[in-house]
Every structure is written in structure tokens, then in C-alpha cells.
Residue, then its C-alpha position, 0 to 999 in steps of 0.5 A: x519523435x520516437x522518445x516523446x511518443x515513449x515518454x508519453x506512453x509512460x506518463x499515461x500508463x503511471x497515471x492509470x497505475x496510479x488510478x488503479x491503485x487509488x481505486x484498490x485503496x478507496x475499495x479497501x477502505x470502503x470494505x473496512x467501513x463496512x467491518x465491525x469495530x476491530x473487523x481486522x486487517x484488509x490484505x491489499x497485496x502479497x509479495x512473495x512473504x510480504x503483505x501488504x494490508x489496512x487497518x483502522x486507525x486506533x481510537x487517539x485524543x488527536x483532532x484530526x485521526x488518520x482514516x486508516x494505517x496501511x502496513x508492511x508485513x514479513x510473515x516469514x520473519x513475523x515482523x512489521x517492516x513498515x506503517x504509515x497512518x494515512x489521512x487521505x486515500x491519495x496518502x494511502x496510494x502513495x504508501x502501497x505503492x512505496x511498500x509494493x516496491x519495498x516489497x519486489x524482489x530483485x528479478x532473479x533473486x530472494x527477499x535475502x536483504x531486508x527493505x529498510 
């Protein structure tokens, strides 16, 4: 009994992790709107020296054009590590969430090994 009690307190703390971060995306974006064309990038999180930000997508030929590209950034390496063109907000959750933990260290450790 005690295990389903745990593994329901999981489920419901990943669904309002998974709410908060939908809500920090959908907040980023509406302040991105709210930019002039080419306001820059929005810092969404910062891990150690990593920075995790959206952008608006650049202008394409493309039918459908992504709402925003979120980004991984290595300000000690200056370098990109990682982009994603996001088409929904739900796209944009997955990807902070997927560059958060590209960008956690080791407990303990450094950013010495590079997320891939």
C-alpha cells in the first residue's frame, strides 16, 4: 500500500512540475510578444553556466513557423549546446525541461563533461 501511496505522490508532483514549467513558457512567450521585433532572448533558467532562454523564431518561407526557439547556452564555453524550434507551448515545456537536465550537475560535481 505504501508504494502505490508513493507512486502517486510522484505522479501528482511530475503533473504540477509539469504545470509550473507550462506556466513559466507560456509566461516567456507572452513577454516576448510583448517585445519589439528582435527584443532579444528571454532567460528562462540559469544552471551554474548554463542559460537556458527563448527567442522568436527567424522570419522563414516555411508554411507553419515555429512560435519560438528555446536554447541552451554555455556562457563559460560561449557556445550554443542545443536548440529547439518549438511549434506549441507544450513543445516548449518539454524542451526546458530536457535542456534543465542537460544542464544539472552531477550532485557534487562540475559541468567538467559537456551535455551531448
Amino acid at each position: 500500500m505504501r508504494l502505490t501511496i508513493k507512486a502517486r505522490g510522484f505522479a501528482v508532483g511530475r503533473a504540477l512540475e509539469y504545470n509550473l514549467t507550462t506556466l513559466r513558457i507560456s509566461r516567456a512567450y507572452v513577454s516576448l510578444l510583448s517585445r519589439p521585433e528582435g527584443g532579444g532572448a528571454i532567460s528562462l533558467a540559469w544552471v551554474g553556466d548554463y542559460e537556458i532562454r527563448m527567442h522568436a523564431a527567424p522570419p522563414t518561407g516555411a508554411a507553419k513557423r515555429p512560435l519560438f526557439i528555446v536554447d541552451v547556452f554555455d556562457h563559460d564555453g560561449q557556445l550554443f549546446i542545443d536548440s529547439r524550434a518549438c511549434y506549441t507551448i507544450a513543445e516548449g515545456a518539454v524542451a526546458f525541461e530536457e535542456f534543465l537536465r542537460m544542464a544539472e550537475p552531477v550532485t557534487g560535481g562540475t559541468h567538467d563533461k559537456r551535455p551531448v
